[in-house]
C-alpha positions as CSV (number, residue, x, y, z in Angstrom):
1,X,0.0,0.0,0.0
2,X,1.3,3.3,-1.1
3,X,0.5,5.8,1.7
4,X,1.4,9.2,-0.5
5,X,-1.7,9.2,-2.6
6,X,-2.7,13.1,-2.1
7,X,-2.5,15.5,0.0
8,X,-6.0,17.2,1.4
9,X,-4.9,20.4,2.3
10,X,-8.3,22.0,1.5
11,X,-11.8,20.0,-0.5
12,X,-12.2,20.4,-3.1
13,X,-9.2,20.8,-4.9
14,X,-8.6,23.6,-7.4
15,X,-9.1,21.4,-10.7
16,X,-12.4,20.5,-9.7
17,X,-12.8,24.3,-10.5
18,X,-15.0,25.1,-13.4
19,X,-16.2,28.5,-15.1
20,X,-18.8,30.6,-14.0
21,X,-21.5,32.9,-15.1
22,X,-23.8,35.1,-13.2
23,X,-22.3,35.0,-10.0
24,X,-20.8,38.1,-8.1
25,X,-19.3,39.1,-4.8
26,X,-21.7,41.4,-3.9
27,X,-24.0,38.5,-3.8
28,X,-22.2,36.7,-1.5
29,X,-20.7,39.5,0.4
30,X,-23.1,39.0,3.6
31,X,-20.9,36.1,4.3
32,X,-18.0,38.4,5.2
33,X,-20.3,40.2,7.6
34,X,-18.6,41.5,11.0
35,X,-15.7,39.9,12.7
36,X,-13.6,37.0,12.3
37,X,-13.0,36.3,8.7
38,X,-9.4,35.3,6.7
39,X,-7.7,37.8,3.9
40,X,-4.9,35.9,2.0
41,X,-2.6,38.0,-0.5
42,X,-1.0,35.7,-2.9
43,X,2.5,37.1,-4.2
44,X,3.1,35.0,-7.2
45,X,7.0,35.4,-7.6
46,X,10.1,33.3,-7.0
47,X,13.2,33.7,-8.3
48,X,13.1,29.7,-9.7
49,X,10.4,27.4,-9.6
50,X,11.7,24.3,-7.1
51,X,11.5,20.9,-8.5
52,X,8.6,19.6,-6.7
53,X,6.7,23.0,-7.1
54,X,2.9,22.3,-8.2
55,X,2.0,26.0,-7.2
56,X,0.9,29.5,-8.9
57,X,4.4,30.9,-9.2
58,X,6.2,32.6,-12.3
59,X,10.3,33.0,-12.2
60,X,12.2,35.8,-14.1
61,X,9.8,39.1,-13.4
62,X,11.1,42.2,-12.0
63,X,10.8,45.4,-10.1
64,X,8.5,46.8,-13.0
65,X,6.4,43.6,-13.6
66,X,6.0,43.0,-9.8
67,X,5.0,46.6,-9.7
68,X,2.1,45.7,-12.0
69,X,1.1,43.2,-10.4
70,X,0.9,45.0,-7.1
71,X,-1.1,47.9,-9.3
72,X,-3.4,45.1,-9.8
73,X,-4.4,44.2,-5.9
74,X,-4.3,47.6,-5.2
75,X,-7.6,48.2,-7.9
76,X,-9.1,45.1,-6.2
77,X,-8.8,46.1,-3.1
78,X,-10.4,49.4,-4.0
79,X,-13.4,48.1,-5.5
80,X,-13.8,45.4,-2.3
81,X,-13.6,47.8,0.2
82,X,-16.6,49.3,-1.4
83,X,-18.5,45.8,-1.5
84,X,-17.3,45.1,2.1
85,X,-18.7,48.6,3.6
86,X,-21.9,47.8,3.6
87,X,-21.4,44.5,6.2
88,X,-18.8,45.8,8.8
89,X,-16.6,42.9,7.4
90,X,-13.6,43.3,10.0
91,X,-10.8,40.3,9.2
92,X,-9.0,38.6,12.1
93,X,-6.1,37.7,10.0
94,X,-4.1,37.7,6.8
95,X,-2.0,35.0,5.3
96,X,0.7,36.2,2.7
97,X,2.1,33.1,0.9
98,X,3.3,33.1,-2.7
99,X,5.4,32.2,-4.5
100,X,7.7,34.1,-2.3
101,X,6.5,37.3,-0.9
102,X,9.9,38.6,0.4
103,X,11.3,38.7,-3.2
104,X,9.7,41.9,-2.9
105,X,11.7,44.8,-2.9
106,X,11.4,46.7,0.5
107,X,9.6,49.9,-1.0
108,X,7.3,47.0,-2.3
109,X,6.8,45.2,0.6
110,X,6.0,48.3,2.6
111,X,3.5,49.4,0.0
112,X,1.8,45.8,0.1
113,X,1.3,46.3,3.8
114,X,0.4,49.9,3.3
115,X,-2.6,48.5,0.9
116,X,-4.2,46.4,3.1
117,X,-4.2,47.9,6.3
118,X,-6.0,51.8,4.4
119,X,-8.1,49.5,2.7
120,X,-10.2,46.9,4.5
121,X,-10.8,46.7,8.6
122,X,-8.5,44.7,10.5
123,X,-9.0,43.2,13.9
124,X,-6.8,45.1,16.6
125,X,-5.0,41.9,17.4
126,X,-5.0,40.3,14.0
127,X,-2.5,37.8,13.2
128,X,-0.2,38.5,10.2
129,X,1.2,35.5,8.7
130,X,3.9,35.4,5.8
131,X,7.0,33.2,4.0
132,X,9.7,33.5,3.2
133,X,12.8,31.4,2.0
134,X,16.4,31.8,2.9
135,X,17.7,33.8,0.2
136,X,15.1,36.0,0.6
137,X,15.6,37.0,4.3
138,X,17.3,40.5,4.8
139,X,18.0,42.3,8.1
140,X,16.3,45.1,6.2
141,X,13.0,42.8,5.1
142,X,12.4,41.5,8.5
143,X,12.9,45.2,9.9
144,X,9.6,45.8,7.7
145,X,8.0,42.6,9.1
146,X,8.3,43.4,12.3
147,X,7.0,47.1,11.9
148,X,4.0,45.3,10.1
149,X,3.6,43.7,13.3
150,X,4.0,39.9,11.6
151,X,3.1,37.2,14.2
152,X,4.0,34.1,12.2
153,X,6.8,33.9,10.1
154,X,7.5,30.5,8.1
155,X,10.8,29.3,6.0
156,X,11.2,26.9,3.9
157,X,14.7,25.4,4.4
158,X,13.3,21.4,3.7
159,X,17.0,19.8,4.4
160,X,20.4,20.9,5.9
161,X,22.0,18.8,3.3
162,X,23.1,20.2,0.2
163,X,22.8,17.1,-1.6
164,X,19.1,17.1,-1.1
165,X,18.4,20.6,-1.9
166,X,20.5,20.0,-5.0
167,X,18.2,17.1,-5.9
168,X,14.9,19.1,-4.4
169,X,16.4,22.3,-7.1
170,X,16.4,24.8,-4.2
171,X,18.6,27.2,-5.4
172,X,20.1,28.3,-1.7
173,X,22.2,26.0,0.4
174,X,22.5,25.1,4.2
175,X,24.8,27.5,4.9
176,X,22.3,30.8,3.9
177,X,19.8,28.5,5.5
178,X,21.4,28.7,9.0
179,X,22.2,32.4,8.0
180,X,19.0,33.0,7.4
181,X,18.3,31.2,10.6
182,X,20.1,33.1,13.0
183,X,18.7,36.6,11.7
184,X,15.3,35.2,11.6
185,X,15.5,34.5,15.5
186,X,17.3,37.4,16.1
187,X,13.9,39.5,15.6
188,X,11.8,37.0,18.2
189,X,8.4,36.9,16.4
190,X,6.0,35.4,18.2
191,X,6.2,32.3,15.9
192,X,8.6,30.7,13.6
193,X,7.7,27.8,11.5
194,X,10.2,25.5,9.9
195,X,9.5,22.8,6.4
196,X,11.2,20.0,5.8
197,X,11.0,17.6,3.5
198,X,11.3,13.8,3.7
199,X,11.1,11.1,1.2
200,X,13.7,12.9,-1.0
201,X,15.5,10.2,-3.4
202,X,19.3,9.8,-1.5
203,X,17.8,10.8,1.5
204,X,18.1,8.1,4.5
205,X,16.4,8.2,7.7
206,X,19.9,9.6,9.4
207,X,20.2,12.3,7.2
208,X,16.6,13.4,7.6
209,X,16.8,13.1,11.9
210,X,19.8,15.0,11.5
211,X,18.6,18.1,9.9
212,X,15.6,17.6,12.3
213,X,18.2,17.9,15.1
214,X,20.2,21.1,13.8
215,X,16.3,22.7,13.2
216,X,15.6,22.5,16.8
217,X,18.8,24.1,17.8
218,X,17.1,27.3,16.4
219,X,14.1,26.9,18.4
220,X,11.1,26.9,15.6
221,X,7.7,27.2,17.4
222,X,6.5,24.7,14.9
223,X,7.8,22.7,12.4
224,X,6.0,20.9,9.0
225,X,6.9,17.9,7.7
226,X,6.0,16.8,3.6
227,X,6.5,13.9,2.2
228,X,8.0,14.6,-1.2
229,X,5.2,14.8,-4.3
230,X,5.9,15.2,-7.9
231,X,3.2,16.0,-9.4
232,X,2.4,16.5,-12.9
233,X,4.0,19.8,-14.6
234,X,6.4,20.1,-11.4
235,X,10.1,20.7,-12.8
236,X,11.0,17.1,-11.2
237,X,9.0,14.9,-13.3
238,X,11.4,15.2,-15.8
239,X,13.9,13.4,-13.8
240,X,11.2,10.3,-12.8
241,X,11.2,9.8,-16.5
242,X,15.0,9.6,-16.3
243,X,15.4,7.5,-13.9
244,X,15.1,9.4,-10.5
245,X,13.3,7.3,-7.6
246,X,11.0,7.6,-5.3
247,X,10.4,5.1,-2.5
248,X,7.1,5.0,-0.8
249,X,8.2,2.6,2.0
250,X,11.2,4.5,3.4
251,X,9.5,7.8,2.8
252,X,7.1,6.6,5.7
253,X,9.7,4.5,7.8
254,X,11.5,8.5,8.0
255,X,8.1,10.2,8.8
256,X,7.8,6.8,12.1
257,X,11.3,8.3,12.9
258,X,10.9,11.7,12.9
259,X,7.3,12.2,13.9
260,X,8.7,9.9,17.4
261,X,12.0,12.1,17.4
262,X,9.9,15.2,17.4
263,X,7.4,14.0,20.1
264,X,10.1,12.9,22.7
265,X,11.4,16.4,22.0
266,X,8.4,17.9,23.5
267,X,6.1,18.6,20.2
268,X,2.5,18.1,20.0
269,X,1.4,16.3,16.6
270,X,-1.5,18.1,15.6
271,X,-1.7,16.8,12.0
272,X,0.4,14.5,9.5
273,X,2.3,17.1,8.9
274,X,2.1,19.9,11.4
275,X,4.2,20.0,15.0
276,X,3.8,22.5,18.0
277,X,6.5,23.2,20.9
278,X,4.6,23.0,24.1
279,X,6.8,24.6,26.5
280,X,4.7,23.5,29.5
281,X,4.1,19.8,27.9
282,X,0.4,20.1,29.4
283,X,-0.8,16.2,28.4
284,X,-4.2,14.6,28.5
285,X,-4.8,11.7,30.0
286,X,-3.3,9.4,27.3
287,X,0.1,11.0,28.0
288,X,-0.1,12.8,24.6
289,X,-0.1,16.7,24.4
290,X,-3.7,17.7,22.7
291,X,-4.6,20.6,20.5
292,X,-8.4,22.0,21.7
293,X,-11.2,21.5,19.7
294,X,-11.8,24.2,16.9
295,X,-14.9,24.2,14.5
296,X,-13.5,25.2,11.2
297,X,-15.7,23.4,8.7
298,X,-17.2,26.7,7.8
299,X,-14.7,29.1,7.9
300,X,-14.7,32.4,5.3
301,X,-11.2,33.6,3.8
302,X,-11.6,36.2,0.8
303,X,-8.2,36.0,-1.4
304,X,-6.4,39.0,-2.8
305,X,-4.2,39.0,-6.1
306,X,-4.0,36.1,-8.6
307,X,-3.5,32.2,-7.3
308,X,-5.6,32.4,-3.9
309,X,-8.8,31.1,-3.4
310,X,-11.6,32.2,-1.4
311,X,-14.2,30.3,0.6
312,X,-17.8,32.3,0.9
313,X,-20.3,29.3,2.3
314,X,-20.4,27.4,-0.7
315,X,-18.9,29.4,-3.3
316,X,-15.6,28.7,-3.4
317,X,-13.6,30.6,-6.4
318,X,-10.2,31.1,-7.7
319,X,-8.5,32.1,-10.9
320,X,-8.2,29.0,-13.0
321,X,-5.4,26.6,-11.8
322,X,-2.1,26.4,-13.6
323,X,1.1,25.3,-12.9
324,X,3.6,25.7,-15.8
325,X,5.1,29.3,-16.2
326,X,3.2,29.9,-19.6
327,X,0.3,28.7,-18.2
328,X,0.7,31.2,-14.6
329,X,1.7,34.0,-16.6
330,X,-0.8,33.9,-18.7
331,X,-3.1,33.8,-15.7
332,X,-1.4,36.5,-14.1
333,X,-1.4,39.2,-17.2
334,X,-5.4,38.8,-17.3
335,X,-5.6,39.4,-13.3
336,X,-3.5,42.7,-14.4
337,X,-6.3,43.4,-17.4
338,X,-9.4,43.3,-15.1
339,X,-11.7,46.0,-14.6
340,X,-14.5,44.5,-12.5
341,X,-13.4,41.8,-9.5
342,X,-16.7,42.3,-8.3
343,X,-17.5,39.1,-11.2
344,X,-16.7,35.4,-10.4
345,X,-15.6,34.0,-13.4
346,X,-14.2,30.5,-11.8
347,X,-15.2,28.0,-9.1
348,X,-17.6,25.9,-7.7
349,X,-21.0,26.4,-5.8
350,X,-20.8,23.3,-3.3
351,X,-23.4,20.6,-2.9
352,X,-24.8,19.4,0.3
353,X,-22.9,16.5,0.4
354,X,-19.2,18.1,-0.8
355,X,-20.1,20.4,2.1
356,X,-20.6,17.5,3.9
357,X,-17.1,15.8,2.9
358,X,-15.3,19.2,3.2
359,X,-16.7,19.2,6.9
360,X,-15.4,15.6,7.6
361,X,-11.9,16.2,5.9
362,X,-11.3,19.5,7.7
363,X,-11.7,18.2,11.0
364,X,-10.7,14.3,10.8
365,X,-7.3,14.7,9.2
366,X,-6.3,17.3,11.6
367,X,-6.3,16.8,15.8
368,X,-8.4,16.2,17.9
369,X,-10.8,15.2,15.0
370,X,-14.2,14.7,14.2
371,X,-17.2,15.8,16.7
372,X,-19.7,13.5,16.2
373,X,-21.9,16.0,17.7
374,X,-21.2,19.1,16.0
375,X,-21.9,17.1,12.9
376,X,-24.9,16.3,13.9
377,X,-25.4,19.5,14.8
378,X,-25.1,21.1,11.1
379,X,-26.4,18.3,8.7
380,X,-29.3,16.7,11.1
381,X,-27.5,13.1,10.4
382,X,-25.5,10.9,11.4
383,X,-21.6,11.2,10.1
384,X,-21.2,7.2,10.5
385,X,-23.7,6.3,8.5
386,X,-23.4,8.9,6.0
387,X,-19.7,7.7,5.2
388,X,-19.9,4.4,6.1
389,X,-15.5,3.5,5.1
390,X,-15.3,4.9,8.9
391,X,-16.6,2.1,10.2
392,X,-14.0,0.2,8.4
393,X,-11.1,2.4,9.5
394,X,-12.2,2.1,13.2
395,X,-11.8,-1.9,12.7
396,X,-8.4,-1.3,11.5
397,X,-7.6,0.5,14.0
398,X,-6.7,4.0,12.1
399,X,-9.5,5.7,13.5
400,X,-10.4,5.6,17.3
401,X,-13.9,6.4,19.0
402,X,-13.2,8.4,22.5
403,X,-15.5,10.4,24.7
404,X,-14.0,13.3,26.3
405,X,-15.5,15.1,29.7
406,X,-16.8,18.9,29.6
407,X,-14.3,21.7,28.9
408,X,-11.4,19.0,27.9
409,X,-11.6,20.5,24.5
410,X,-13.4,23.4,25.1
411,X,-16.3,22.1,24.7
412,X,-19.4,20.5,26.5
413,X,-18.7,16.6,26.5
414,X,-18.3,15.7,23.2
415,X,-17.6,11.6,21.2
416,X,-14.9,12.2,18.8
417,X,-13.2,10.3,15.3
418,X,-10.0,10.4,15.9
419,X,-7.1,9.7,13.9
420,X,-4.6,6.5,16.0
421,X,-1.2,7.2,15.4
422,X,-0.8,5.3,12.3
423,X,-3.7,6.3,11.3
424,X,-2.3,9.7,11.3
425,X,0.8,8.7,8.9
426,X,-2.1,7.7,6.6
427,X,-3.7,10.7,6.0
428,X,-2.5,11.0,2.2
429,X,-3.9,7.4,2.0
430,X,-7.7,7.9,3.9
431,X,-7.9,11.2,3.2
432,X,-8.6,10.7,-0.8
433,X,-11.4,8.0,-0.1
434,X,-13.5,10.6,1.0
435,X,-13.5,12.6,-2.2
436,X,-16.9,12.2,-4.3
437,X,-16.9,10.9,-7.7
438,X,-18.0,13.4,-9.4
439,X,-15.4,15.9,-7.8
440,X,-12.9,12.8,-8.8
441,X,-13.8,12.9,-12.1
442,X,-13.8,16.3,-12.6
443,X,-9.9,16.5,-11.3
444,X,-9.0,13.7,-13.3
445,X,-10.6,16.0,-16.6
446,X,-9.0,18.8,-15.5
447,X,-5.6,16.8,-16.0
448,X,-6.2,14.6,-19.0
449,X,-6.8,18.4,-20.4
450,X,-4.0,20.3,-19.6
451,X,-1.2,17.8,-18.7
C-alpha cells in the first residue's frame, strides 16, 4: 500500500474548479459580515520554480512587472472595500504566501502592507502571517515585518544537506539556511515555523533526523513535515522519466522516525504534517499533548491577487489553476487586465454532500478530529452512516472512537473520530477516499486536459 496518494490540504481541490457565469461578490458579500473572517494576499513570484513546485508561481519578473502586479491588488482592493462597507466585514487575519512574498523589494513590501491595512478593517489583534525562503531574508525585510507587526513567520529550508536541496532544485544551500536562521531568531516573532521535507530520493532516515536535530537548535515554534510529491507539470517529473526514484516505504519508515523524534522532543502532533512546541508539555490523559477543539468546517477567507482562493459558504472561487510558467503567466497578465473583481468568473458552488465531505476532511485529518456532535449538529445526520469506510477504518484500527468530559476541548462533552497514530501517517492514503466521484472525475478532466 502506497501511503502518499494526495494531500487534502483543502476539499475540493482547485481542478475540480469550473467557469462561471452570473455570479458576483456582492451577492455573496453577507458572508464576510462582522468579525472574524481570513484575507490571503497571494504574491506569485520566486526567483526559480523548485523541482517539486505544483503552485501559482512565475520566475524571471522584476521590479516593473511586480509593480504591475501590485497595481493590480491595489484596484481590487479598492473596489472590495466598497463591496465590504456595507457588512462591517472586519478580518481577524491575513495570510501572505506566494510564491515568495519577500522577493519583494522593501519599497514594495512596505506598499503591500500599506494596501491592506487603508483599505479593509482589521481586527486590533490580528495575526499577520507570511513566508519566506532563505535567500530572501534581509535584516532590512524583516525590519519591515516586524513594523508590520507579523506574528507568524514561516521558512522553507526542507534539508540541511546540500545534496538534497540539490536534488529538491532549491537554489540556496545550508549555509544561507542557518544564515537565514540566525537573523530570523534574532527578531523573536512570536512564531517561527520551519519545512522540511522527507522522502527525498538519497535521502536516509539519518540524514533526515539530522537536519531535524540542527532545526531544533534554532528553536522553531513549529515545524511541518511533507513527504516529497511530484506531481504533474512540477520541474521534477522530468527526472522520474529519467530515472530518479521515489520510494514510498522508506518515505514513511523516515516520517515513524521523525514524527517519534519530534514528540520525545516535546512537540505536539497536531496533523500528518504539522508540530507544535509545548513549552509547558500540558498532556491529556493518554500521555499525549492535545490541540483544543476548533470548529473550522465553515470558515470564510476572501483572497487578494492572482492564485488564492476564497471560501464564501459554498462558493468557493479562484482564478483557474495552472502550474507551468506559460500557463501562470498567462493567468497573471489577465488578473493585471481586469476591470471588475466584483464578477466570479471561476469555481464551484458546493453541494450538500461536498459540504458534507469538506466538513469531515477539515476536522478528521487534523487533531483532535471529528465531533460526532457538532456534525450532527449542522447536517441533522449521522456522520457514521453517511460515510460508512469509517466504520471500516475504526476496525483497522486507524481511527479511534473516544468520549471526552466537559471543557477538555473546550467544549461540552463531546464523542470524537479520531485519527490513531498510524492512522495519522495515513492521511494522504484515507484522506482521498473521502472525495466524491463526481469531484474525482472532474480533477481527473482537469488533467487529461491540460497535462
Amino acid at each position: 500500500m502506497n501511503p502518499y496518494i494526495q494531500y487534502m490540504y483543502s476539499y475540493p481541490h482547485k481542478t475540480a474548479y469550473r467557469p462561471l457565469e452570473g455570479i458576483f461578490l456582492k451577492d455573496y458579500a453577507s458572508c464576510l459580515a462582522g468579525r472574524g473572517h481570513g484575507l490571503y494576499l497571494h504574491i506569485p513570484f520566486c526567483q526559480t520554480k523548485c523541482g517539486y513546485c505544483n503552485l501559482f508561481s512565475v520566475t524571471g519578473q522584476g521590479e516593473e512587472e511586480m509593480d504591475r502586479y501590485l497595481d493590480g491588488v491595489e484596484r481590487q482592493l479598492t473596489q472590495f472595500r466598497d463591496i465590504l462597507e456595507p457588512y462591517g466585514t472586519e478580518f481577524g487575519d491575513i495570510t501572505i504566501g506566494g510564491g515568495t512574498p519577500l522577493l519583494l523589494t522593501e519599497k514594495q513590501l512596505d506598499r503591500m502592507f500599506q494596501l491592506v491595512d487603508s483599505s479593509l478593517s482589521l481586527s486590533r489583534n490580528r495575526d499577520l502571517i507570511i513566508e519566506t525562503a532563505p535567500n530572501q531574508t534581509t535584516k532590512e525585510k524583516l525590519k519591515l515585518l516586524k513594523s508590520a507587526g507579523a506574528t507568524r513567520v514561516s521558512m522553507g529550508i526542507q534539508s540541511f544537506h546540500d545534496g538534497e536541496l540539490k536534488t529538491l532544485q532549491r537554489q540556496h544551500h545550508a549555509g544561507k539556511a542557518r544564515e537565514a536562521l540566525d537573523l530570523l531568531r534574532s527578531f523573536s516573532f512570536p512564531c517561527v515555523n520551519l519545512d522540511f521535507i522527507y522522502g527525498i530520493p538519497g535521502q536516509t532516515i539519518g540524514s533526515l533526523l539530522n537536519s531535524l536535530e540542527e532545526a531544533l537548535t534554532f528553536q522553531p515554534d513549529e515545524l511541518f513535515l511533507y513527504p516529497l510529491y511530484v506531481k504533474h507539470g512540477a520541474g521534477l517529473e522530468r527526472k522520474l522519466q529519467e530515472g530518479l526514484v521515489l520510494d514510498p516505504e522508506l518515505a514513511f519508515r523516515q516520517y515513524q522516525e521523525a514524527t517519534a523524534f519530534l514528540r520525545s522532543s516535546g512537540f505536539r502532533q497536531d496533523s500528518m504534517r504539522r508540530f507544535v512546541r509545548q513549552p509547558d508539555r500540558e498532556e491529556d490523559r493518554s500521555g499525549a499533548a492535545r490541540r483544543p477543539y476548533s470548529d473550522c468546517g465553515f470558515g470564510t477567507s476572501l483572497a487578494l491577487g492572482c492564485g488564492g482562493r476564497s471560501y464564501l459558504g459554498k462558493l468557493h472561487f479562484c482564478t483557474p489553476y495552472a502550474i507551468t510558467q506559460k500557463g501562470c503567466l498567462s493567468q497573471l497578465r489577465a488578473f493585471e487586465q481586469t476591470e471588475d473583481f466584483n464578477v466570479i468568473t471561476h469555481g464551484i458552488l458546493l453541494s450538500e454532500e461536498e459540504i458534507r465531505r469538506r466538513f469531515v476532511i477539515r476536522h478528521l485529518l487534523i487533531q483532535p478530529g471529528l465531533s460526532l456532535q457538532k456534525y450532527y449538529d449542522h447536517f441533522h445526520s449521522d456522520a457514521e452512516h453517511d460515510f460508512p469506510q469509517l466504520a471500516h477504518w475504526l476496525q483497522k484500527g486507524w481511527l479511534r472512537k473516544e468520549v471526552f468530559p466537559v471543557g477538555e476541548l473546550g467544549l461540552e462533552a463531546e464523542t470524537m473520530l479520531t485519527l490513531t497514530d498510524t492512522g495519522m501517517g495515513l492521511s494522504d492514503y484515507l484522506g482521498p477516499q473521502l472525495i466524491s466521484q463526481e469531484i474525482q472525475d472532474r480533477m481527473d478532466e482537469w488533467e487529461d486536459r491540460n497535462l
